[in-house]
C-alpha positions as CSV (number, residue, x, y, z in Angstrom):
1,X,2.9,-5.6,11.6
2,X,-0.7,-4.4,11.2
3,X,-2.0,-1.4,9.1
4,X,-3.3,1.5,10.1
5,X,-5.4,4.7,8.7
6,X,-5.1,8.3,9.8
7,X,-8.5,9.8,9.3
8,X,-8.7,13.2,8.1
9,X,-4.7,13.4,8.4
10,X,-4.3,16.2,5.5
11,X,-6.7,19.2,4.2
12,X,-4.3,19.8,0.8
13,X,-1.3,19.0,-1.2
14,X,0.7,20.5,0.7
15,X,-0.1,19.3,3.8
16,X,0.9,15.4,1.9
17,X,4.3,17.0,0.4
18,X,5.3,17.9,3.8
19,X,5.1,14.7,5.5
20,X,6.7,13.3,2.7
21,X,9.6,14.9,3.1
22,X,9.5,14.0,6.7
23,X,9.2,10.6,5.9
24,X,12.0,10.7,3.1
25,X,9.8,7.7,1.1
26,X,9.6,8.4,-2.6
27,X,6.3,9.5,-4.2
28,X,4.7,8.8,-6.6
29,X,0.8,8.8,-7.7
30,X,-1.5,6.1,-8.5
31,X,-5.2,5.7,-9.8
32,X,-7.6,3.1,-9.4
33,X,-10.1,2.7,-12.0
34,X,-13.2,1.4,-10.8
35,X,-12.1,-2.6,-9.9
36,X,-13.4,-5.5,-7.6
37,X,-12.1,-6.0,-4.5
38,X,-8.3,-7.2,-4.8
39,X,-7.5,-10.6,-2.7
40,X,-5.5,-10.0,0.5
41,X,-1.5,-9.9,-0.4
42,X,1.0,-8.5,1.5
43,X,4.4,-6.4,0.2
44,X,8.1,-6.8,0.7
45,X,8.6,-2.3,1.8
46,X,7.1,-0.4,3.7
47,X,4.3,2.0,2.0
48,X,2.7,5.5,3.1
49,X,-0.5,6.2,0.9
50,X,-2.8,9.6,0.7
51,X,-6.2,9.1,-0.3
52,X,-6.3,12.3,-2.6
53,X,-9.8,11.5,-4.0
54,X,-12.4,9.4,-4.1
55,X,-13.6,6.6,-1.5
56,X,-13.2,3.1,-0.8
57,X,-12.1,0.2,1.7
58,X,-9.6,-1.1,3.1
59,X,-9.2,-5.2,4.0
60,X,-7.1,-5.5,7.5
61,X,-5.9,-9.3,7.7
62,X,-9.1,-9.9,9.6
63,X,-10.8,-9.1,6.3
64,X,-12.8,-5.8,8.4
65,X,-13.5,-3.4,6.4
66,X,-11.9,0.2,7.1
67,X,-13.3,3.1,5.0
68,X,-11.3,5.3,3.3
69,X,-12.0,9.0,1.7
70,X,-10.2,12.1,0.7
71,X,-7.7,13.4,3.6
72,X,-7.0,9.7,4.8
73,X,-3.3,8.6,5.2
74,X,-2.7,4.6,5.1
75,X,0.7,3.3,6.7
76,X,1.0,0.3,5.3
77,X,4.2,-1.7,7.3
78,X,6.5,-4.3,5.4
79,X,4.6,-7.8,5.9
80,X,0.9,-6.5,6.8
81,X,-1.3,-8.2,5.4
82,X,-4.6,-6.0,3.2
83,X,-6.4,-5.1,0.3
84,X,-8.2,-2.6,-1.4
85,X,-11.7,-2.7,-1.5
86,X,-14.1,-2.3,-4.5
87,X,-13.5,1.1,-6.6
88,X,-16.9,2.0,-8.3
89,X,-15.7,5.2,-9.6
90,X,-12.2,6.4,-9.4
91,X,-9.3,6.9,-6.3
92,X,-6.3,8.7,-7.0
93,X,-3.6,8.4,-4.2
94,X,-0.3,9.3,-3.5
95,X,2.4,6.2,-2.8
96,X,5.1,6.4,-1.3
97,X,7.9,3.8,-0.6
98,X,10.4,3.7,1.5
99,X,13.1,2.3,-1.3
100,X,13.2,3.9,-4.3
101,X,12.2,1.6,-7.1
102,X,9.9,1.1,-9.9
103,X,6.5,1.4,-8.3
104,X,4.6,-1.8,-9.8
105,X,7.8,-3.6,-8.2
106,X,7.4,-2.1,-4.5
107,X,3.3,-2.5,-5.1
108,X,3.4,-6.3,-5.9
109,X,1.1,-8.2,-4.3
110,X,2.7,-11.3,-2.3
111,X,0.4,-14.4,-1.8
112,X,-0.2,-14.4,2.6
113,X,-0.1,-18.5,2.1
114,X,3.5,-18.0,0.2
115,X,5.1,-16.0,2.7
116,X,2.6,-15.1,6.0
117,X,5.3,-14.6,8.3
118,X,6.8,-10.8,8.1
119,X,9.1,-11.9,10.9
120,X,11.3,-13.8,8.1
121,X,11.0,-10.5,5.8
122,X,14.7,-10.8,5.7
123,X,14.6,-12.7,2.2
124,X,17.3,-14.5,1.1
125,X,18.1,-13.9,-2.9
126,X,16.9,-17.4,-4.3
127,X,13.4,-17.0,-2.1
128,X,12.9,-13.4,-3.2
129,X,13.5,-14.7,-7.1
130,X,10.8,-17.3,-6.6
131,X,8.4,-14.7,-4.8
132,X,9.2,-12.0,-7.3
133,X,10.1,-13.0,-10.9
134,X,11.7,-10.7,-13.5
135,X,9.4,-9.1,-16.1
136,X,12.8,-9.4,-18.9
């Protein structure tokens, strides 16, 4: 699975709330503060993001950089390998997920060398324990 961005895909609010419902994922917003470049990693769900301000990068698994801005919408497939670029200000986005759980959980970053394969993203419970401890 590869990632892709939509350029210019929204003008307003609005115009992200509608595709969400569309998409039935469940919203929620996150900020980056300004941050170094995050390693690549890879996550366990699927993920629609809205760049709602701000500008930055993304890594592909090639480690190419794809720019990202207000209006852009990242689709972000189970097992594609990424990561954010350098923040030197602020981005806000929209998150969405395709299961509804606690956000930090569906954003975790998964080591590519653990787990590189998303063919196998079929976890079975002990491998999915190892890969994704419990904060309790």
């Amino acid at each position: 699975m590869k990632l892709t961005v939509d350029k210019g895909f929204f003008r307003t609010k609005e115009d992200v709330l509608d595709d969400i419902r569309a998409s039935g994922f469940w919203p929620t917003t996150y900020i980056s503060d300004a941050s170094p470049e995050l390693p690549l990693h890879w996550h366990d769900g699927d993920i629609i993001g809205y760049v709602m301000e701000g500008e930055t990068y993304l890594l592909d698994e090639n480690s190419e950089r794809i720019p990202l801005q207000a209006g852009d919408r990242l689709n972000i497939p189970a097992g594609a390998v990424h990561a954010e670029g350098e923040v030197t200000d602020k981005v806000v986005y929209i998150v969405t997920m395709r299961k509804c759980i606690p956000m930090m959980e569906g954003l975790m970053m998964l080591d590519p060398a653990a787990y590189p394969d998303p063919t196998h993203l079929q976890l079975d419970p002990a491998l999915l324990a190892q890969l994704m401890p419990s904060s309790s």
